[in-house]
N, C-alpha and C positions, 0 to 999 in steps of 0.2 A: 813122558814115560811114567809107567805105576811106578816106581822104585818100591821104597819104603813106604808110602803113604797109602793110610787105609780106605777103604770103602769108603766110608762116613766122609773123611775129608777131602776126596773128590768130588763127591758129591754136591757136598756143601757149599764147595767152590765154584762148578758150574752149577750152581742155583743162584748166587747169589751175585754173577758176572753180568753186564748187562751185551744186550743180542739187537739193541739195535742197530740201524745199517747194516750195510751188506757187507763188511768187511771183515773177514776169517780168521785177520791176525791172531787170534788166542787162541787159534788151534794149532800154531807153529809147535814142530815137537809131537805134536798129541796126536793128531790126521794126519794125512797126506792123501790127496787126489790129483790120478793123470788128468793131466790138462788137455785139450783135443790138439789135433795137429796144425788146426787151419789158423789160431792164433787171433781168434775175434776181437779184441779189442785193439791189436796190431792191426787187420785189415778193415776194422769199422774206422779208424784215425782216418787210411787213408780214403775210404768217400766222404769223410767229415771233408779233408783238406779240399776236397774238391766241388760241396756243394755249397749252397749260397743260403740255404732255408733249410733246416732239419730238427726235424723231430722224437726223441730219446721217450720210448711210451713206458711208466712204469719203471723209472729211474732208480728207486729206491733210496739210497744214501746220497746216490748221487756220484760212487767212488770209478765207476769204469768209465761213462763220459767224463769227468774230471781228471782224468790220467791218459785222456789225446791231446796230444802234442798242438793239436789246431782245432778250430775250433768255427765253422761258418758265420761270416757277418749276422745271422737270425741264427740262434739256437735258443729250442725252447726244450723243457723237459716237464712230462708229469709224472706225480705220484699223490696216494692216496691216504698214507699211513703219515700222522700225523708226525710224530718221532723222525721219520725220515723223511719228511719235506724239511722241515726245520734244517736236517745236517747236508740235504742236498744243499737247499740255499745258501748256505756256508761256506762250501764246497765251488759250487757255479757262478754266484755272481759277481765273485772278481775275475770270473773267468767271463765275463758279459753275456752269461746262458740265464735265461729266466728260467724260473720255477715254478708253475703250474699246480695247486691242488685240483686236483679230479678224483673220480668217484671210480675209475675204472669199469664203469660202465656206458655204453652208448649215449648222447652221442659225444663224440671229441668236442670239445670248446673250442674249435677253430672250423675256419669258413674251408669252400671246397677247394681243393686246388693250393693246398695251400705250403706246400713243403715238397721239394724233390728229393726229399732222404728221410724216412722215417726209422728209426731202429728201436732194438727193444731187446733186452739179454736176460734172458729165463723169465718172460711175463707167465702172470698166473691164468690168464685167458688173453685170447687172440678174437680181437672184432675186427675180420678179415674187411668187412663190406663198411668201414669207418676207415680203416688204415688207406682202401684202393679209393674213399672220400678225399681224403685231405694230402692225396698224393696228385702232382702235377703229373701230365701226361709225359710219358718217357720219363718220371720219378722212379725211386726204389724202393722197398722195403726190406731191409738185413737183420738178420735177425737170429742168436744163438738161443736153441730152446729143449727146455728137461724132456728128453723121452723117456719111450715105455719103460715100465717098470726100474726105474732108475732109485738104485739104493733098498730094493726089496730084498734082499737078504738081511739088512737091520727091519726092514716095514713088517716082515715077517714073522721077524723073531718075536715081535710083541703084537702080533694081532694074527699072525695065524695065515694059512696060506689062503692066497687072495683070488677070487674069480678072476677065471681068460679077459672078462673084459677090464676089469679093474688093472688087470697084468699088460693088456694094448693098449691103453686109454693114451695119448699124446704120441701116438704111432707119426712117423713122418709122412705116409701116404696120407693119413689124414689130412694133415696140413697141408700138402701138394692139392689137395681135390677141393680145401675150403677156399683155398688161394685162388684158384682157377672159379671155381662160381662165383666168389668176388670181381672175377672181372681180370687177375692180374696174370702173368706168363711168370709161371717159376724157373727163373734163368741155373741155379745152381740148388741144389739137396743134397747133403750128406749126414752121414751118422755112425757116431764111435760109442763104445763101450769101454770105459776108465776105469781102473783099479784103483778102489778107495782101501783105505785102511784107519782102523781105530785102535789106539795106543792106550788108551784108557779109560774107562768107566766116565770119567769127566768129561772124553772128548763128544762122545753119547748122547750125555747129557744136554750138554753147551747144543751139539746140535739137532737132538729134537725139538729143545725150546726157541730154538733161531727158526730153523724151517717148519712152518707149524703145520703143515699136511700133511709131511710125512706120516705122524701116528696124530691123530685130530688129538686135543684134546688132550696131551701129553702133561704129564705131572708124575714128579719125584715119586710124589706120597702115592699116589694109582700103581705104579710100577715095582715099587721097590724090592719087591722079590726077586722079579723077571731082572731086576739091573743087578741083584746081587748076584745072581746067577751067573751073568752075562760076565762081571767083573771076575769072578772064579776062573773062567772059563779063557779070558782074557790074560790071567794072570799064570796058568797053567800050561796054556797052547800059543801065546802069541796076540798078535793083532788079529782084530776082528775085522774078516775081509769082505766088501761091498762091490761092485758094479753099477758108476757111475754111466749114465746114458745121455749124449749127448747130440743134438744136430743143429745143421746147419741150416739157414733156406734164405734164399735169394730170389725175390720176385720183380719182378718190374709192371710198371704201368702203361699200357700201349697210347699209340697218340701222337705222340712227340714229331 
């Protein structure tokens, strides 16, 4: 919460915190986001406990496969960012999961056929015709991913309002029609809309520079009017209120 503490040293504080890995803890207090119903890292555990080969695309930190309870005789995980390959590995391999640098671009560094469970939780691009590659026939691919305009009520506030397409872009029919030209049968799609909240100027902060496409290019010293603004306005009326966008998608591999 703001209390007593000014502009300046909220600020200061989420500049000076660091945003690597995926893990939110420092916004305990400060945020709060609804979480979706379907409980994804509850329901990815349980095809982890049941498959034999799986693959975790774009792992990040490393922190949500590392908190299933089980774990497939083969699990591999990649990511790209250099900072967070290191705290995956840390994380996975006393959990006997390898770690992967990849470039998140085409192709996957693994042969065809290669995994009956791929998952992936908020990747920043989907290589639908690489995932239906390296999945066994009657494999899976599960996957929790950012939709449309999610969190454009803060994208807004600092860049202005955004073109229809900019506002559809990670639309879930999308993803149902690129999953199907790949080849795979979308068994299950959904999508909620979450009530995010920001408690203070710092929480803002902390997460423009964590999520960095939010506002490209995000910086303290760039904004600093539009955050004192923001912190006024926070401090006058409440939490600053967002619309998190969230879905689900379940596809399978025919064959089997």
């Amino acid at each position: 919460m703001t209390g007593s503490r000014s502009f300046e040293e909220l600020v200061a504080e989420a500049e000076a915190v660091s945003v690597e890995g995926w893990d939110f803890s420092w916004l305990a207090g400060r945020a709060t986001e609804e979480r979706p119903s379907w409980g994804y890292q509850r329901v990815m555990g349980e095809r982890l406990a049941r498959a034999s080969a799986a693959l975790d695309i774009q792992t990040g930190g490393g922190e949500v496969l590392a908190g299933v309870a089980e774990l497939p005789p083969l699990t591999v995980a990649t990511e790209s960012w250099a900072p967070n390959i290191a705290k995956a590995t840390a994380l996975l391999h006393p959990r006997g999961a390898v770690v992967v640098a990849d470039a998140d671009e085409p192709p996957l560094p693994f042969g065809d056929a290669a995994f009956d469970l791929v998952t992936s939780r908020h990747p920043v691009t989907v290589w639908w015709s690489e995932i239906a590659r390296v999945l066994r026939p009657g494999g899976t691919y599960f996957s929790q991913q950012v939709g449309p305009a999610s969190v454009f009520e803060l994208v807004e506030y600092f860049l202005g309002p955004q073109p229809a397409d900019v506002r559809r872009a990670r639309h879930p029919d999308d993803a149902r029609r690129a999953a199907e030209e790949a080849g795979l049968e979308v068994v299950d799609l959904r999508a909620e809309s979450l009530r995010t909240e920001f408690y203070d100027i710092g929480a803002v902060v902390y997460f423009l520079r964590k999520v960095v496409w939010m506002v490209p290019g995000f910086t303290v010293a760039a904004h600093r009017e539009r955050l004192r603004e923001l912190d006024e306005l926070i401090r006058s009326e409440g939490p600053f209120v967002a619309h998190t966008t969230r879905f689900l998608i379940e596809a399978r591999k025919g064959g089997a």
